[in-house]
C-alpha positions as CSV (number, residue, x, y, z in Angstrom):
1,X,-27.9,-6.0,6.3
2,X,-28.2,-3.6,3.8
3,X,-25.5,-1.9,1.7
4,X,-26.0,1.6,3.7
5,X,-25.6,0.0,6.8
6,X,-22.5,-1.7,5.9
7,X,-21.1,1.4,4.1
8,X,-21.6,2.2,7.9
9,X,-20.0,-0.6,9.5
10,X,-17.1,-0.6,6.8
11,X,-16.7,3.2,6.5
12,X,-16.6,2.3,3.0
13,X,-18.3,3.9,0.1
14,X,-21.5,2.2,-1.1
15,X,-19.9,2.4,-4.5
16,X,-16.8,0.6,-3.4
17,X,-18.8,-2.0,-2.0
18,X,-20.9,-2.6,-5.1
19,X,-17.0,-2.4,-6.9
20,X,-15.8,-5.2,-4.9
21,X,-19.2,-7.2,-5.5
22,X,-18.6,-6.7,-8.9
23,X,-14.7,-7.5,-8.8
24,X,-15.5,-11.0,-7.1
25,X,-13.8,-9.3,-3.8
26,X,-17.0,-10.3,-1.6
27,X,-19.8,-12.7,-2.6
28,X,-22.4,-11.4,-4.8
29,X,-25.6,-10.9,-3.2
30,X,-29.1,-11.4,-3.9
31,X,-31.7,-8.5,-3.9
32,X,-34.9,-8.9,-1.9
33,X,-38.3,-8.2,-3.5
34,X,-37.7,-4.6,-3.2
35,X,-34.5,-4.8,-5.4
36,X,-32.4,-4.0,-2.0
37,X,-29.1,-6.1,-1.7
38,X,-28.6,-8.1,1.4
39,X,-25.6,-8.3,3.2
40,X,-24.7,-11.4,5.4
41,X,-23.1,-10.3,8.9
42,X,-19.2,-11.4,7.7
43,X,-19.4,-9.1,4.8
44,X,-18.1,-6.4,7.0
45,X,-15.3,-8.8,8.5
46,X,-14.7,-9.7,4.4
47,X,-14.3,-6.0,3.8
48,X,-11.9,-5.0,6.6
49,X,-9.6,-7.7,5.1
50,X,-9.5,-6.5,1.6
51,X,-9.0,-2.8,3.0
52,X,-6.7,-3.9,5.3
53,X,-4.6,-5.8,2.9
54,X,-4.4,-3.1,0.4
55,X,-3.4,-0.9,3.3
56,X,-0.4,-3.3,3.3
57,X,0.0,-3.2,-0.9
58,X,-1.7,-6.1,-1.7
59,X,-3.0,-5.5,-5.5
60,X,-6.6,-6.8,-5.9
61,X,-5.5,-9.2,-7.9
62,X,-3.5,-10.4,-5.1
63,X,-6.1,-10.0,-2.4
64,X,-8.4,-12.0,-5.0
65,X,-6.4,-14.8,-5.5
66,X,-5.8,-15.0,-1.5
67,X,-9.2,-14.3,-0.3
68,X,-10.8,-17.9,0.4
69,X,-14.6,-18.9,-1.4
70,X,-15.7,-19.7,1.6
71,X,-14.7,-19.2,5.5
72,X,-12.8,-23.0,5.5
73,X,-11.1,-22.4,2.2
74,X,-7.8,-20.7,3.4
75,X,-4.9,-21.6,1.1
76,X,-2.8,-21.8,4.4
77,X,0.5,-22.2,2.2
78,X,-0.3,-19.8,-0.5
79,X,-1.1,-16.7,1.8
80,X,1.7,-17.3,3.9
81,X,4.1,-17.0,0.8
82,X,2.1,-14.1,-0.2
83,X,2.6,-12.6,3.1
84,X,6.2,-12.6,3.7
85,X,6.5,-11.9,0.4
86,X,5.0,-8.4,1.1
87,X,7.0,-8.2,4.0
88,X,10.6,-8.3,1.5
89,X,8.7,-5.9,-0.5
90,X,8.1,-3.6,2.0
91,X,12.0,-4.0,3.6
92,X,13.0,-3.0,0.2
93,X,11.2,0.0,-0.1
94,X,12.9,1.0,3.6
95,X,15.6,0.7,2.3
96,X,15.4,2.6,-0.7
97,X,13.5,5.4,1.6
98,X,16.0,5.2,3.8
99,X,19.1,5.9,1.8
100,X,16.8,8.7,0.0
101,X,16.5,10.5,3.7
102,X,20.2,10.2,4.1
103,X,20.9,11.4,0.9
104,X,18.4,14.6,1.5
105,X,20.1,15.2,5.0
106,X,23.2,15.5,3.4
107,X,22.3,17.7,0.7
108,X,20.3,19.7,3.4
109,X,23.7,19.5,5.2
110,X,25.3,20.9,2.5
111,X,23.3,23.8,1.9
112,X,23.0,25.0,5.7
113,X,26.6,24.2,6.5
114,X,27.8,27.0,3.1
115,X,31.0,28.0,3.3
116,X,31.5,32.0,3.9
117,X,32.0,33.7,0.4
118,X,30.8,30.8,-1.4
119,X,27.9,31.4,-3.7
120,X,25.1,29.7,-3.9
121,X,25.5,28.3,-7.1
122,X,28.9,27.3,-6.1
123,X,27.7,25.4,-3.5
124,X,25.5,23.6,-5.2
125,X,27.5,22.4,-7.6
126,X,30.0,21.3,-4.9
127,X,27.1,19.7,-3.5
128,X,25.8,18.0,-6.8
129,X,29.8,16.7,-7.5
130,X,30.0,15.7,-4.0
131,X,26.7,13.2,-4.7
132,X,27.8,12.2,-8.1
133,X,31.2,10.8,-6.4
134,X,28.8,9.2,-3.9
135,X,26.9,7.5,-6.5
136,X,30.0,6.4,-8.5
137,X,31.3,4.7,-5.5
138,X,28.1,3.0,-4.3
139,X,28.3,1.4,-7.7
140,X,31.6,0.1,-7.6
């Protein structure tokens, strides 16, 4: 197939295509007679992997080193390690997203919840001391 059918296919970029050719993402391809490239049928499956696993945060240098040569060269034990991996990666980042939320709610909290005849200002400070002490605790 040709590269503006699987831009189709893919809904990838021609460019991006020809960018993962060149990046030894997806086999390199021969051009016909008439200087068009031509794609085999599992480029497209090839492609929705390497999207899918940057979706997921997979550099391309990870995806590359995972991706098999050919369709019976999975490293079975490598891209499993790889995988859950990605998975503690991503539980970290919850976490740290998670604790940012709270800590937003609570200044949020803090600034809706004002005490009558306290400035602004005021409040904010309070509210800046109040997460400093947070901090200082979480740390010891």
């Amino acid at each position: 197939m040709r590269i503006g059918e699987l831009a189709k296919l893919s809904g990838l970029a021609p460019s991006r295509i020809r960018f993962y050719e060149a990046s030894g993402l997806i086999k390199s391809v021969t051009r016909k007679a008439n200087g068009y490239r031509d794609y085999a049928p599992e480029a497209a499956a090839m492609l929705q992997l390497i999207t899918g696993a940057q979706a997921a945060g997979f550099s391309l240098d990870e995806i590359r080193q995972l991706l098999p040569m050919n369709a019976n060269g999975w490293q079975h034990e490598a891209l499993l390690g790889a995988l859950k991996r990605k998975v503690e990666e991503i539980e970290v980042v919850q976490q740290r997203l998670a604790q940012n939320k709270a800590q937003l709610l609570r200044v949020i909290d803090g600034i809706e919840g004002k005490p009558e005849g306290v400035a602004c200002a005021d409040n904010a400070q309070l509210l800046l001391n109040r997460l400093q002490d947070e901090r200082e605790k979480a740390v010891h």
